[in-house]
C-alpha positions as CSV (number, residue, x, y, z in Angstrom):
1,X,-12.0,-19.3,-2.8
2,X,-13.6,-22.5,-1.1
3,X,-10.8,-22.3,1.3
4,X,-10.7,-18.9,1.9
5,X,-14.8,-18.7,2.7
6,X,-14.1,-21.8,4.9
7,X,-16.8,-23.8,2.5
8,X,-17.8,-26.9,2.7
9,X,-17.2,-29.4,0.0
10,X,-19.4,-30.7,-2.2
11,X,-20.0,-33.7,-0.9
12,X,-20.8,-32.1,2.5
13,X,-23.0,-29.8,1.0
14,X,-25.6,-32.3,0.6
15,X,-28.8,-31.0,2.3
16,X,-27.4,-27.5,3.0
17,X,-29.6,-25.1,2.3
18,X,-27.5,-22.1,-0.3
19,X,-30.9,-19.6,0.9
20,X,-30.4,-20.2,4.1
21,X,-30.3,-16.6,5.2
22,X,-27.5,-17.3,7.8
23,X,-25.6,-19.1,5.5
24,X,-25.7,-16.4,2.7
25,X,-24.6,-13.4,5.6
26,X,-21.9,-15.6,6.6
27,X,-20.6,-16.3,2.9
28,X,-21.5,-12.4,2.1
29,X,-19.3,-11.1,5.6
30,X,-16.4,-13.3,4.7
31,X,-16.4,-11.7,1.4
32,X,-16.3,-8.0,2.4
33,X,-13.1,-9.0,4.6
34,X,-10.9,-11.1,2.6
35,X,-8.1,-9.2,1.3
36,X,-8.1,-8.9,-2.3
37,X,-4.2,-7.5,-2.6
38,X,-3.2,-9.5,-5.3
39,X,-6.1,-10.8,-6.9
40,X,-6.6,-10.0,-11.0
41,X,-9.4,-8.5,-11.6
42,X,-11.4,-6.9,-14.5
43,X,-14.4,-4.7,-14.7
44,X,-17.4,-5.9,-16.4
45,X,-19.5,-3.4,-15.8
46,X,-19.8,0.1,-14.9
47,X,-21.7,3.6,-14.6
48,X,-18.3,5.4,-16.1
49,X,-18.4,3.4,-19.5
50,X,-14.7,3.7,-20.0
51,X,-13.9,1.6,-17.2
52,X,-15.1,-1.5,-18.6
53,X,-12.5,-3.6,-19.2
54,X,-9.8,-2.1,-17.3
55,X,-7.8,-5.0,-15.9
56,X,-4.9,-5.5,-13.6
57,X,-3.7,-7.0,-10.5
58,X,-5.2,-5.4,-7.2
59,X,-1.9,-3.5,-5.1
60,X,-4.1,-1.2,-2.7
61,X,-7.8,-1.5,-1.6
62,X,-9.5,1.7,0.2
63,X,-12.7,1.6,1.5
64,X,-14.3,3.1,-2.2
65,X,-11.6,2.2,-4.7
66,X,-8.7,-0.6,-5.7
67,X,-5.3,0.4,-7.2
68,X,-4.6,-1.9,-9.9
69,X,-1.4,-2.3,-12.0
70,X,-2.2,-2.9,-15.5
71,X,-0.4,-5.0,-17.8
72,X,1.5,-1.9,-19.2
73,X,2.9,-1.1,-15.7
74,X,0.6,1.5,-15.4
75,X,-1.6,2.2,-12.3
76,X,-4.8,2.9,-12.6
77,X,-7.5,4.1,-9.5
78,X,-11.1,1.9,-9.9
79,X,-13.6,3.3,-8.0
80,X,-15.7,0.5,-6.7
81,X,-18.9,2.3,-6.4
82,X,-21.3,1.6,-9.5
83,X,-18.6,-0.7,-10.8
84,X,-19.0,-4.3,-11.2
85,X,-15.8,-6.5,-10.9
């Protein structure tokens, strides 16, 4: 993920400033970009109870939900709204 958000390392961290407002839009936009096809994910938390812990590997992302393929070969439509990943 370091890589992906073109980071810094630790090291040349030192006297950054993580509130930095700039910094934290920067971090934030490269987030909302990167393309999550792929990624596992699992929900932690959401308004639709029955969601949570629904987990699977990410094969479409639309602008309000992610396709995941569950472990069962099933797929399964997360909507992304009042959902925490």
């Amino acid at each position: 993920m370091t890589q992906l958000l073109a980071l810094k390392s630790t090291e040349q961290q030192a006297g950054l400033d993580t509130n930095d407002c700039a910094t934290q839009t920067n971090i934030c936009s490269k987030i909302t970009k990167a393309d999550l096809s792929g990624a596992h994910t699992k929900v932690v938390n959401a308004v639709n109870k029955t969601l949570i812990g629904e987990e699977g590997i990410i094969v479409r992302e639309t602008t309000r939900t992610f396709v995941i393929i569950k472990p069962d070969n099933e797929l399964k439509v997360l909507l992304k709204e009042g959902s925490v990943f």
